[in-house]
Backbone as CSV, one residue per row, in Angstrom:
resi,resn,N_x,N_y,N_z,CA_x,CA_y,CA_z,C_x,C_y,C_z
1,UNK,116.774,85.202,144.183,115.536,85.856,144.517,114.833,86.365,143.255
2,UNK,115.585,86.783,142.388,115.135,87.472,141.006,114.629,86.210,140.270
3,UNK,115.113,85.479,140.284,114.507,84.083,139.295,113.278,83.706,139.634
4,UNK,113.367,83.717,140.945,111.801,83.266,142.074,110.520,84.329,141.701
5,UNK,111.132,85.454,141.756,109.703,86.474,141.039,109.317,86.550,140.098
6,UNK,110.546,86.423,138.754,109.856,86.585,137.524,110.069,84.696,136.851
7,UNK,109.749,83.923,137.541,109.847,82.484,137.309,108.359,82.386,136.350
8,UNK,107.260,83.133,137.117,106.001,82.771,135.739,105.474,83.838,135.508
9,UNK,106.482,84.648,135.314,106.030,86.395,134.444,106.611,85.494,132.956
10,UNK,105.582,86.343,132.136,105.710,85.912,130.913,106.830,86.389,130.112
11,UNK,108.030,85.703,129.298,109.140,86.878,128.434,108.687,88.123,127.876
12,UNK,109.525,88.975,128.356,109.411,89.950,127.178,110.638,90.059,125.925
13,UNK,110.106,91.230,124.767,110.752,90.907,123.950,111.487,92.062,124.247
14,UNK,112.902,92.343,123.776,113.842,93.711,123.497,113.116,94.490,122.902
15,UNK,112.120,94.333,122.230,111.712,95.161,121.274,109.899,96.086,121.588
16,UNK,109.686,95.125,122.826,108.439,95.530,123.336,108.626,96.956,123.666
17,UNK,107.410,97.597,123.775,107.517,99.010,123.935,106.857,99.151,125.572
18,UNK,107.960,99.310,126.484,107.223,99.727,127.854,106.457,98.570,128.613
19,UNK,106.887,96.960,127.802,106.436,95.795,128.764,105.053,95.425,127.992
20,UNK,104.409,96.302,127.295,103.236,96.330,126.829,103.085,95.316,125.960
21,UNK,104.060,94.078,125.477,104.418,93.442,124.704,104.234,93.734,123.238
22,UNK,103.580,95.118,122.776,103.479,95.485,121.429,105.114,96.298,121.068
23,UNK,104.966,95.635,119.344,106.672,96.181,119.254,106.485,98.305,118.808
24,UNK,107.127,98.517,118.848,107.140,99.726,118.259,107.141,100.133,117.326
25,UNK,106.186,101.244,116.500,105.954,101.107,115.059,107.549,101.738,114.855
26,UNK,107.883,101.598,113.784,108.730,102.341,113.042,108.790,103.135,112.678
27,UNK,109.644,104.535,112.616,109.562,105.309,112.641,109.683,105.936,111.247
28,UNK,108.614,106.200,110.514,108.293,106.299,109.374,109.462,107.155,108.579
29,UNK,109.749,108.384,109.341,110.604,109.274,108.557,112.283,109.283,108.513
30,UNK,112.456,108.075,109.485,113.606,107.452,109.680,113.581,106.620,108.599
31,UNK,112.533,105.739,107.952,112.369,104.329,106.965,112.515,105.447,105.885
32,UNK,111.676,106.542,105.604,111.732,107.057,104.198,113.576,107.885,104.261
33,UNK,113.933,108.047,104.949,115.603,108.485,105.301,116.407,107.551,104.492
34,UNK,116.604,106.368,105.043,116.682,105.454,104.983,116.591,104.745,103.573
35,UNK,115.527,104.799,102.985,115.007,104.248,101.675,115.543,105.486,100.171
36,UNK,115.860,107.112,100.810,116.434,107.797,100.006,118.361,107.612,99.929
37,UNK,118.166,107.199,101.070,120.026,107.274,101.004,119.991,106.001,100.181
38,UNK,119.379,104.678,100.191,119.476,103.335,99.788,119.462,104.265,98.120
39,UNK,118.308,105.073,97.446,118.075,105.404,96.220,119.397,106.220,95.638
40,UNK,119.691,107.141,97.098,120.662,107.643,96.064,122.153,106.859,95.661
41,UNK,122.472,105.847,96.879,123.440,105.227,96.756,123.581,104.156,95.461
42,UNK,121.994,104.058,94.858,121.986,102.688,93.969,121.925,103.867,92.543
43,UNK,121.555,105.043,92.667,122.037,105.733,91.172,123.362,106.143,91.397
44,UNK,124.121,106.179,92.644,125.501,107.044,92.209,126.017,105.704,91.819
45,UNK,125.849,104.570,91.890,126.354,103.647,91.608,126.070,103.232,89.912
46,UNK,124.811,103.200,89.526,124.370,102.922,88.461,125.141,104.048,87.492
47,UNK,125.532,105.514,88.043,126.334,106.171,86.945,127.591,105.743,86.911
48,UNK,128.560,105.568,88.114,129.790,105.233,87.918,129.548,103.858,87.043
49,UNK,128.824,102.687,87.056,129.272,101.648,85.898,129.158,102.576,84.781
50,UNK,127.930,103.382,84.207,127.890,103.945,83.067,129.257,104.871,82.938
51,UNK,129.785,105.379,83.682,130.727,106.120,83.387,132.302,105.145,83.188
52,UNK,132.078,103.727,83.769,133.090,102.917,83.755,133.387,102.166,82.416
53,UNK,131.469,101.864,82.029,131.468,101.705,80.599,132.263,102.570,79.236
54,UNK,131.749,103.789,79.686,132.568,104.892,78.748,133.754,104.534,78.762
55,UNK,134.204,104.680,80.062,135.995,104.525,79.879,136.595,103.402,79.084
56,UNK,135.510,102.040,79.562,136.664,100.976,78.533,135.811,101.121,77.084
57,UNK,134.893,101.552,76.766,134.599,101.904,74.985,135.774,102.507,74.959
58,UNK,136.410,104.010,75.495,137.250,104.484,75.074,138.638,103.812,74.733
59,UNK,139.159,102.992,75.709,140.040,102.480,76.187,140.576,101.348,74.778
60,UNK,138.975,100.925,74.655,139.134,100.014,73.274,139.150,100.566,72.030
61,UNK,138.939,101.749,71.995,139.210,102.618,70.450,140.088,102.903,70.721
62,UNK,141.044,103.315,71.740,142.944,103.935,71.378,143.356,102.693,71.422
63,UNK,142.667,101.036,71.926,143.796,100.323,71.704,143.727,99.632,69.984
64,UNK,142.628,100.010,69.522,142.335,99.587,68.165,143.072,100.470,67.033
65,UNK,142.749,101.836,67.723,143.559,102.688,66.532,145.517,102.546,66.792
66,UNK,145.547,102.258,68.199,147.189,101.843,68.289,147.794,100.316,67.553
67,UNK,146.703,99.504,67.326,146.881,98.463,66.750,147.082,98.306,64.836
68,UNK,145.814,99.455,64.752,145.936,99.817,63.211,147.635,100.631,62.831
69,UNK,147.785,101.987,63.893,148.977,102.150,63.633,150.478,101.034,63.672
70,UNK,150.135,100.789,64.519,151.384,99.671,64.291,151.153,98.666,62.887
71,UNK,149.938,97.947,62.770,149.955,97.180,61.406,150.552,98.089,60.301
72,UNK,150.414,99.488,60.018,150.764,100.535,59.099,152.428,100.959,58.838
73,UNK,152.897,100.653,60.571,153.908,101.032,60.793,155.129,100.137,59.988
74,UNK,154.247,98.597,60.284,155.182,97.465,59.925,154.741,97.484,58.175
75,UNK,154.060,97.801,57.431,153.841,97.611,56.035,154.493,98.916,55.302
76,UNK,154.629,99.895,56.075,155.838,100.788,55.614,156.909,100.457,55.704
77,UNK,157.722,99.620,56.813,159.232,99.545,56.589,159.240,98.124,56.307
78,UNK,158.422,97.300,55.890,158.023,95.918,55.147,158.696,97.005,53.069
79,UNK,157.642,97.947,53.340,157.596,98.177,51.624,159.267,99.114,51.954
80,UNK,160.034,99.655,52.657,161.317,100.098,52.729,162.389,98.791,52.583
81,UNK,162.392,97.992,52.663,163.181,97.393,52.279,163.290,96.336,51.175
């Protein structure tokens, strides 16, 4: 019976507002919500690489100065014997 009535009613969309077939604007202060969490999520991100950067600069100066010590280590007991 339901097929028979709406057989040449025109589709609607999920998104129509009230059958009216216009969609619903968006809700502006939901989009700017939305567009601040997106901002803050893309600087907390942009500091952790910068802060990830720091770590391996660091990471590569103790392994450089551990490398110099050891070359030092071996030319002292090189000149001990």
């Amino acid at each position: 019976m339901r097929k028979k009535l709406t057989a040449g009613a025109p589709k609607r969309s999920t998104s129509d507002v009230e059958g009216t077939g216009q969609r619903p604007e968006p809700d502006v202060e939901e989009q700017k919500r939305i567009e601040r969490e997106q901002e803050r999520i893309r600087v907390e991100l942009e500091e952790k690489v910068k802060d990830l950067q720091v770590e391996i600069a660091c990471v590569i100066a103790r392994e450089e100065e551990a490398q110099r010590l050891v070359e030092e280590l071996a030319k002292q007991q090189a000149a001990e014997r």
